[in-house]
NUDO-858286 format. One record per residue (C-alpha): x, y, z. Coordinates in steps of 0.25 Angstrom, whole numbers, plus 5000, padded with zeros to 4 digits. Layout:
<vexdos>
xx,yy,zz
X,Y,Z
...
</vexdos>
This chain:
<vexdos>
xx,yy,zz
5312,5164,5301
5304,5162,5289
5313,5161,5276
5303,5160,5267
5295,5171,5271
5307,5179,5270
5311,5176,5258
5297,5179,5252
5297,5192,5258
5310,5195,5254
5304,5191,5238
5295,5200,5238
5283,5200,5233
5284,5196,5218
5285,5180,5224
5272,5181,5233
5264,5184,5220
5272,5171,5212
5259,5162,5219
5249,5173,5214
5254,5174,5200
5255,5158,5198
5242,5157,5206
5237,5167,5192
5245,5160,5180
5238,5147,5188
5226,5152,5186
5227,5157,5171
5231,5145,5167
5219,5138,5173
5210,5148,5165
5216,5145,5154
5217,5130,5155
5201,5133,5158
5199,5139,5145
5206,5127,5138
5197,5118,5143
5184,5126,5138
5192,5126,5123
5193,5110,5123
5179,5110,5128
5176,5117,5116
5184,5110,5108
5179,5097,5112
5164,5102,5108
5172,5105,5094
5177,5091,5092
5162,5085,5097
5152,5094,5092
5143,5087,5080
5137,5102,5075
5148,5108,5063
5143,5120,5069
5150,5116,5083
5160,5107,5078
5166,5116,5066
5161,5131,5068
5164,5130,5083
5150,5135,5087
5150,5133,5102
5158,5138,5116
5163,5130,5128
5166,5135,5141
5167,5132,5157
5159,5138,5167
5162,5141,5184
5152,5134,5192
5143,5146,5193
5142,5146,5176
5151,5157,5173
5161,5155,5160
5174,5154,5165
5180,5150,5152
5177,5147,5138
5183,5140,5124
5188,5150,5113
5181,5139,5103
5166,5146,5103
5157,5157,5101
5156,5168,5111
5141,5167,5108
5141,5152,5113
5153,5157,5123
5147,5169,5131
5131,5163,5129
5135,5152,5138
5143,5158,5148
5129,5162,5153
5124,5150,5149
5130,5141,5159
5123,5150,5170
5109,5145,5166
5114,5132,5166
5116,5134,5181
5104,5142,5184
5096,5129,5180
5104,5117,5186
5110,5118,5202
5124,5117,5199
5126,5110,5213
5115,5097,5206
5125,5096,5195
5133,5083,5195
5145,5078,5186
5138,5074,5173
5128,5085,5171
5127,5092,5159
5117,5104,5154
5113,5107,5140
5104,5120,5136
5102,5128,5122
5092,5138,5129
5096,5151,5119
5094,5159,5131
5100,5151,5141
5112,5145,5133
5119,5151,5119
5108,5158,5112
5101,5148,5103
5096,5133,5103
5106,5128,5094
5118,5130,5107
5118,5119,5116
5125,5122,5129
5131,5110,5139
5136,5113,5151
5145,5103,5160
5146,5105,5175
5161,5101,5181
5163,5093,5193
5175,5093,5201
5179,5078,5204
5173,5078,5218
5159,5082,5212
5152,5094,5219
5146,5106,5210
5151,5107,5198
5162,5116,5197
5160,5122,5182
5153,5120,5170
5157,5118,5155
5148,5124,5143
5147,5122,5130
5138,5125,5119
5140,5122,5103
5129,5126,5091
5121,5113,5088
5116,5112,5073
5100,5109,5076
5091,5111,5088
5079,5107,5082
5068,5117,5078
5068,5126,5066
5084,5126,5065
5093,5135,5064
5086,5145,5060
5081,5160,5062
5067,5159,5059
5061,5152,5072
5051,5163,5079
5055,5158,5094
5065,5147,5099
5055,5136,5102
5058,5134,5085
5071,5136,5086
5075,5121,5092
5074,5113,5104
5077,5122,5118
5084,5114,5128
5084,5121,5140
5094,5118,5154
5094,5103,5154
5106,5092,5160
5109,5085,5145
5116,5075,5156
5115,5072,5170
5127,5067,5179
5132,5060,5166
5120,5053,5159
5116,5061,5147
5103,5068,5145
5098,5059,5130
5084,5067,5134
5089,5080,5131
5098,5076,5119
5087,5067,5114
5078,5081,5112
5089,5089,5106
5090,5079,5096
5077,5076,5094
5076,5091,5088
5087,5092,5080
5089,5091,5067
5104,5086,5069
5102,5076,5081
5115,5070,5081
5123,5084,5081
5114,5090,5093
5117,5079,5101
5132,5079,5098
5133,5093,5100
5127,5093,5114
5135,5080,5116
5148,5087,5112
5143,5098,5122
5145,5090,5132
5157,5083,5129
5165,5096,5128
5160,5100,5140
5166,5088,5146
5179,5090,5140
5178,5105,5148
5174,5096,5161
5186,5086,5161
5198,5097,5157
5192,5106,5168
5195,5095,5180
5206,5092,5174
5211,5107,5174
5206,5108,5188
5215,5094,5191
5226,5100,5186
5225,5114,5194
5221,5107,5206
5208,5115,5205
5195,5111,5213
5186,5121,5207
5187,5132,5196
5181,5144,5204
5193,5150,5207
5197,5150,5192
5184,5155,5187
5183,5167,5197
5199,5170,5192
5193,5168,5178
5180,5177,5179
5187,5187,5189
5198,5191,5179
5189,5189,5167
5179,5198,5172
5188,5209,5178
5195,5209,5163
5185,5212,5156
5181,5222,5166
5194,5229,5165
5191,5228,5149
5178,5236,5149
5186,5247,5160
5194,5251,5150
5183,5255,5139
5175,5269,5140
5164,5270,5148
5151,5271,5137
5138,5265,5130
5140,5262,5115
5128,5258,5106
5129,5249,5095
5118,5244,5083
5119,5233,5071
5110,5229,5063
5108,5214,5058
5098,5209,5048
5090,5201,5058
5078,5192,5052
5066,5198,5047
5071,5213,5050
5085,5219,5054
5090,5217,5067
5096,5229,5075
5106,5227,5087
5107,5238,5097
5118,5239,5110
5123,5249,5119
5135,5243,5125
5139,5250,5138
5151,5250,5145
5151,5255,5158
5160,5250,5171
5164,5236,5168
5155,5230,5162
5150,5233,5146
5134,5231,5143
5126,5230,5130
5113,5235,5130
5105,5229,5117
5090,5236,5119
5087,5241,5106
5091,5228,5099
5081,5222,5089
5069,5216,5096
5070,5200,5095
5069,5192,5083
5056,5184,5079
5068,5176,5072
5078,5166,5078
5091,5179,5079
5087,5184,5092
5103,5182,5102
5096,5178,5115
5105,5186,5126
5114,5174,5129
5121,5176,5115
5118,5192,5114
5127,5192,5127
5138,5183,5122
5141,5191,5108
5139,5203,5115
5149,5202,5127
5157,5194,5117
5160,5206,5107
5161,5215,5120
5171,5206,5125
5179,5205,5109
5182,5221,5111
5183,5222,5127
5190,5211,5134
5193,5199,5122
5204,5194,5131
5200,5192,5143
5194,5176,5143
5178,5176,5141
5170,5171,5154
5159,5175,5161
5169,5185,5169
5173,5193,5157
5158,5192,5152
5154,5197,5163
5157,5212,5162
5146,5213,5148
5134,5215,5150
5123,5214,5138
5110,5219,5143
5097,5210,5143
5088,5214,5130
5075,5208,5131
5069,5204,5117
5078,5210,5108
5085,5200,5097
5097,5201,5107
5091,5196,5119
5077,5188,5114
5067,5181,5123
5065,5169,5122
5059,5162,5113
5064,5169,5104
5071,5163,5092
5088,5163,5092
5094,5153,5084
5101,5164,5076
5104,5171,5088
5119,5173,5081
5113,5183,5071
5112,5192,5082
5122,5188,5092
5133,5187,5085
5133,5200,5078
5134,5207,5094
5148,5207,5094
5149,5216,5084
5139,5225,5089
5146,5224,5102
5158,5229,5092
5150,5241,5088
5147,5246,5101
5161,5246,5106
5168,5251,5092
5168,5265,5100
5174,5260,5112
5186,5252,5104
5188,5262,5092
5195,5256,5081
5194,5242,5087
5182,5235,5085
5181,5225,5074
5171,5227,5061
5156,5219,5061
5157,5204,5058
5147,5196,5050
5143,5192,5064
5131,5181,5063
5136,5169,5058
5128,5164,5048
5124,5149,5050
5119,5140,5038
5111,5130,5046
5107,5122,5032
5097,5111,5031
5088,5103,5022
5073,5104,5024
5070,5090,5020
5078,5078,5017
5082,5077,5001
5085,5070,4988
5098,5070,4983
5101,5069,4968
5103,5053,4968
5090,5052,4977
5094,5049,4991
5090,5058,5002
5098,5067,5007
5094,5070,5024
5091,5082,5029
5102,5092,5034
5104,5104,5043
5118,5108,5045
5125,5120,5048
5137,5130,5043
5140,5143,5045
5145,5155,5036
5155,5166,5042
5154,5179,5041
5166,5189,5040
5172,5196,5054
5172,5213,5055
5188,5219,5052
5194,5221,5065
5201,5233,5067
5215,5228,5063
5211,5216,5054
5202,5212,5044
5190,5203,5049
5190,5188,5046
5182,5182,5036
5171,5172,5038
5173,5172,5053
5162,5170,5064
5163,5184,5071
5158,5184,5084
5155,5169,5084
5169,5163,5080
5161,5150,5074
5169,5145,5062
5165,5139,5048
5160,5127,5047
5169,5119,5036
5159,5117,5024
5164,5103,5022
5156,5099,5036
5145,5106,5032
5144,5098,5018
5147,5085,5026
5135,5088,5036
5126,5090,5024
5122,5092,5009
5128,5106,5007
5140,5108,4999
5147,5125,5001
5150,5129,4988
5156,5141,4991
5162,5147,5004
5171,5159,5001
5173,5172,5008
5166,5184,5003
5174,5194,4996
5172,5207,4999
5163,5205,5012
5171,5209,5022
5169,5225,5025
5181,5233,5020
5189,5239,5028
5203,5244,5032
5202,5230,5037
5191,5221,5030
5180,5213,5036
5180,5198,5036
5173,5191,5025
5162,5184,5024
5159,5171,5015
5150,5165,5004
5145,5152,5006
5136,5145,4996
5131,5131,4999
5121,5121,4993
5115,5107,4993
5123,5094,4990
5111,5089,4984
5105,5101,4978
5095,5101,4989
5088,5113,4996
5092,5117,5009
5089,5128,5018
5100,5137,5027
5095,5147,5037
5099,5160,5036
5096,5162,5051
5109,5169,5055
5114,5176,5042
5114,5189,5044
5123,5202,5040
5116,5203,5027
5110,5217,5029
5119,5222,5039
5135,5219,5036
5144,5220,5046
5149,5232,5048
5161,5239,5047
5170,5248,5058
5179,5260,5058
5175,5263,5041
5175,5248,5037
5166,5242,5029
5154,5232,5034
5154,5218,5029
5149,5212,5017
5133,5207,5020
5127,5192,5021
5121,5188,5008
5115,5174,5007
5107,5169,4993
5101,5157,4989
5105,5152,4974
5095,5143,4967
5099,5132,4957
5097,5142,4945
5107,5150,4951
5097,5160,4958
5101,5168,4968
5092,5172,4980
5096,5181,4992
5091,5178,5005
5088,5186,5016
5084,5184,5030
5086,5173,5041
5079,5163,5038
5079,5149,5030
5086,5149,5016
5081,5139,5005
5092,5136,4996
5085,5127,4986
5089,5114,4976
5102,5116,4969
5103,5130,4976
5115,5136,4986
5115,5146,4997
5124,5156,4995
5128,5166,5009
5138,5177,5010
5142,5178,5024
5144,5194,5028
5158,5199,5030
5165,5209,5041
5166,5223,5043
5177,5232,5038
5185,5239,5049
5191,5252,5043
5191,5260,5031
5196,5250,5019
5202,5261,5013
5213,5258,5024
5215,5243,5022
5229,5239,5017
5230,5239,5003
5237,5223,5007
5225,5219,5012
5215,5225,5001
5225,5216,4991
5224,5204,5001
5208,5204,5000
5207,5207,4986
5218,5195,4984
5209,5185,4991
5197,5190,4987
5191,5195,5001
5189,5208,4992
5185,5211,4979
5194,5219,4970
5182,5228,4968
5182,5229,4984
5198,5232,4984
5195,5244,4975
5182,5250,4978
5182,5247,4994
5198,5246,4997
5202,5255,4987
5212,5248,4980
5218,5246,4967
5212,5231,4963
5221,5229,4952
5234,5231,4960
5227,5223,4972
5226,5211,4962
5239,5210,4960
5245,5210,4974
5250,5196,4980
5240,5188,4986
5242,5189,5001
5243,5178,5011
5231,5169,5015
5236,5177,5030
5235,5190,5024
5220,5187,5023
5217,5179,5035
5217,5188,5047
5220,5183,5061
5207,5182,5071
</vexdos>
C-alpha cells in the first residue's frame, strides 16, 4: 500500500500545483535579480565614465543579451533611444563574429550609426559570458554611453555626409582573450579632440560590462543554474504574449498622424499611419520629408527605438521592455526619408528628429486612448556643445587652452491628462541637467542665469511643464562658439491636447558687449563674440484641457512662484490677479509634481 500516494490523492489537487507555483515565484525572482544586475552594470558606467554628459546626464543604457543577441533585460538608468537602438544592436555584433570562435576575454566595440545607436558619438561594447567550464559563450552584455568628441567637424549639424562627422569604427575586437586592442583605441584618440575622455569612456564601457559579467555567474552559482536559456524563453515568452494581449484589446484600425518641426534649411514634415491589426501595431512613415543634406536625419535604429518606445508608454508600459515585448511593433522600412536615411548621410543630431516620434506616436493614438494621451513635450533636447576655436589670451597675458565641453538645456514635458507636465525635463530621453558648477570646472564659461521661463508652459486645465533661460559667457571675455545643431521647436511649439494650449517656443540670441541683441535662427554654429553672452530659452509643454477649468488653487500656486505672470492668470486663466496676489504661498510640493 502506498501511504503517500494516498495521502496526496486524498489533498487534492491544490498540493500537486505547490511545486508549479514555487517553480514560478523561483522564476520571477530570477528575472528580477537579472534586471538588478543590468541596473549595477549601469551604475558602474555612472561612477566610471569621464564624459559629464555620461557621468551627470545619464546619456547611455546597459543591458544583457541570450546567446542568440535577443535583450532579455535592461537598467531603468538610460535612454530608450540608447535602450531599444541596441537591442538590435547586439545582433549585428553576432552576424559578424562566430559566436562558437569567441573565448573568455573577447570584447567588441562599434559606433556604426546604422549598425549601433544612431550616430558616431555612441560607442557600443559588448562582453560575451562563459560558464566556468568554457564552451560558447552563454550571453552577452551591452552597453553604450555618448562620448563628448569623435573627431571631425564636431558636434555639429552642418556636415553634408558622415564621413565629416567623425571617425567610423566598424565591428572590431577592442580585446582579444584579455589583451587589450591599443590599435583601436590609439585611433579613437588620435581624432578626438578630448583624448583622454574617449578613452575613458570606452574603457568604462568595458568595465561596466564586467561588473554584468561577474553578478551573472554569481546569480547562476546561486540558482544552480547551467545556462540562462530557460530564463530568457520564460522572459521573452511572457513578455511577448503581454504585450500581445495588450494590443487585443484596442480596436481594430489605421490612424494618421503629421508634426511639423523646423528642420535646417527648410521645415521638416513627419508623416505616420499607425495600424493596428491582429497582434502586432505597425507604423508606416512614407510621405515623411526626404532626407536632410544636413546632420538631422534618425537613421532606422533610433526611428525604431522612439517609435516603439512611445507605442509602448500608452500600450503595454508595465510589462518589462525586451526584445519579446518589442517584438509585436512594427515600424516599416522608409528608404531616404529623414526617418530612415542611407548612408552616408549625415546624423549627428539624429535626436532632432527621433526624439520628437514619441509624441507623434502620441498623436496617432489620441483617438484610440480618448482623454488619455499626454500633451506635446519640447522633445529634442538641445545640446550646447561649446568650444573655443583657437587657444587665447587672458586678461593677465597667459594663454588660456582650447576647449570643447558639453551641457545641455531642458525643455518642458506636455500636461498629462490628470497633472500638469514637469518643468525642464527631458521627455522622451529622460537625460538629466548637467550641474552648471561641472561645466565651469571643465572650462572658461561661467552661467549667469538659469531660471525657468515664466509663462512657457501651454495653459491649460492642467498647464504644460516649463522651459528654462540659460545665459552663459566667457570667463575670459573671449569668443566661443556653441552649435545650435539640435535646437529646435522655435517655429513649431509643442502642441496642446483636448483644448490646451501649445507650449511656449525656442528663442536663442546673441548679446554683444554693448548690450546688442541679435536672434539667431537655424542649426548651425553660433558666434558669441568678446565680452558677449549667449542667451537661449528652451520651449516649454503643451497644455491639456481648457485653462478656463484649471483650479483656481493652482492659478494662485503659479502666479505665486512665478511659473505664470499676473497678466497670464487674468487674460489666459481668467482670474482676479489682485485677489491671487494675496493668497498664501503654497508649498515647494504643491508646485513639484510627481513623475
Amino acid at each position: 500500500m502506498n501511504v503517500a500516494a494516498d495521502r496526496l490523492d486524498a489533498a487534492g489537487p491544490d498540493i500537486v500545483a505547490i511545486p508549479a507555483a514555487l517553480k514560478a515565484i523561483r522564476t520571477q525572482v530570477m528575472w528580477n535579480r537579472l534586471i538588478a544586475v543590468v541596473e549595477e552594470q549601469a551604475q558602474a558606467l555612472l561612477r566610471t565614465a569621464f564624459g559629464s554628459v555620461a557621468r551627470e546626464a545619464g546619456d547611455l543604457s546597459a543591458g544583457v543579451y541570450d546567446r542568440d543577441g535577443k535583450m532579455l533585460a535592461q537598467a531603468v538608468t538610460g535612454t530608450p533611444g540608447h535602450v531599444n537602438s541596441m537591442a538590435s544592436a547586439v545582433g549585428h555584433f553576432l552576424a559578424r563574429f562566430d559566436r562558437m570562435q569567441m573565448q573568455r576575454g573577447d570584447v567588441f566595440i562599434t559606433n556604426d550609426p546604422w549598425l549601433g545607436t544612431g550616430h558616431l558619438f555612441d560607442y557600443v561594447v559588448v562582453t560575451p559570458v562563459f560558464g566556468p567550464c568554457g564552451g560558447s559563450p552563454l550571453a552577452l552584455f551591452a552597453s553604450t554611453c555618448h562620448t563628448i568628441d569623435v573627431g571631425g567637424i564636431g558636434f555639429s549639424a552642418e556636415a553634408r555626409s558622415v564621413f565629416e562627422e567623425g571617425t567610423r569604427i566598424p565591428h572590431l575586437r577592442l580585446a582579444r582573450a584579455g589583451m587589450l586592442n591599443e590599435d583601436v583605441l590609439a585611433i579613437v584618440q588620435a581624432n578626438s579632440r578630448n583624448p583622454i575622455e574617449a578613452r575613458g569612456d570606452i574603457l568604462s564601457l568595458m568595465s561596466c560590462n564586467e561588473v554584468g559579467v561577474t553578478r551573472l555567474l554569481e546569480m547562476m552559482a546561486e540558482f544552480g543554474l547551467d545556462d540562462i536559456d530557460g530564463l530568457a524563453q520564460h522572459i521573452l515568452a511572457h513578455s511577448r504574449d503581454a504585450t500581445r494581449a495588450a494590443i487585443a484589446r484596442l480596436p481594430r484600425g489605421r490612424w494618421y498622424v503629421s508634426m511639423s518641426l523646423d528642420g535646417y534649411d527648410r521645415p521638416v514634415e513627419l508623416r505616420a499611419a499607425i495600424a493596428i491589426a491582429g497582434e502586432q501595431v505597425i507604423v508606416d512613415y512614407a510621405g515623411s520629408s526626404r532626407e536632410s543634406a544636413r546632420g538631422i536625419n534618425s537613421p532606422k535604429c533610433y526611428t525604431d527605438a522612439y517609435s516603439v518606445y512611445g507605442l509602448k508608454c500608452l500600450i503595454a508600459p508595465d510589462v518589462p521592455n525586451n526584445a519579446g515585448s518589442l517584438e509585436p511593433f512594427v515600424v516599416l522600412p522608409a528608404p531616404g526619408t529623414i526617418v530612415d536615411p542611407e548612408p552616408p548621410a549625415p546624423v549627428t543630431a539624429r535626436h532632432v528628429v527621433g526624439q520628437m516620434l514619441p509624441d507623434l506616436m502620441f498623436g496617432g493614438l489620441e483617438a484610440v486612448f480618448a482623454g488619455a494621451v499626454p500633451a506635446e513635450s519640447a522633445g529634442s533636447i538641445w545640446v550646447l556643445a561649446m568650444a573655443q576655436a583657437a587657444a587665447a589670451v587672458c586678461a593677465h597675458g597667459g594663454r588660456e587652452p582650447r576647449f570643447n565641453v558639453m551641457s545641455v538645456g531642458l525643455g518642458g514635458t506636455g500636461a498629462r491628462p490628470t497633472k500638469d507636465g514637469l518643468s525642464a525635463t527631458a521627455f522622451p530621453s529622460g537625460v538629466g541637467g548637467i550641474p552648471v558648477e561641472v561645466t565651469e570646472a571643465q572650462a572658461p564659461v561661467v552661467f549667469i542665469e538659469k531660471t525657468f521661463l515664466t509663462d512657457s508652459g501651454g495653459a491649460g486645465t492642467w498647464r504644460g511643464g516649463l522651459g528654462q533661460r540659460i545665459v552663459v559667457t566667457s570667463v575670459h571675455q573671449q569668443a566661443f562658439t556653441c552649435a545650435a545643431a539640435t535646437f529646435d521647436r522655435r517655429s513649431f511649439p509643442a502642441r496642446g491636447r483636448s483644448g490646451g494650449q501649445d507650449g511656449a517656443p525656442g528663442k536663442v540670441e546673441v548679446i554683444d558687449g554693448d548690450g546688442r541683441v541679435t536672434p539667431f535662427y537655424g542649426k548651425g554654429t553660433i558666434h558669441i563674440p568678446k565680452d558677449g553672452c549667449l542667451r537661449i530659452e528652451l520651449p516649454g509643454g503643451g497644455g491639456f484641457g481648457s485653462p478656463a477649468e484649471r483650479e483656481p488653487a493652482r492659478v494662485a500656486a503659479d502666479l505665486a512662484h512665478e511659473l505664470i505672470s499676473p497678466e497670464s492668470a487674468t487674460r489666459v486663466y481668467q482670474a482676479k490677479s489682485l485677489s491671487l496676489l494675496a493668497s498664501p504661498k503654497p508649498s515647494p510640493a504643491a508646485l513639484n509634481p510627481s513623475p
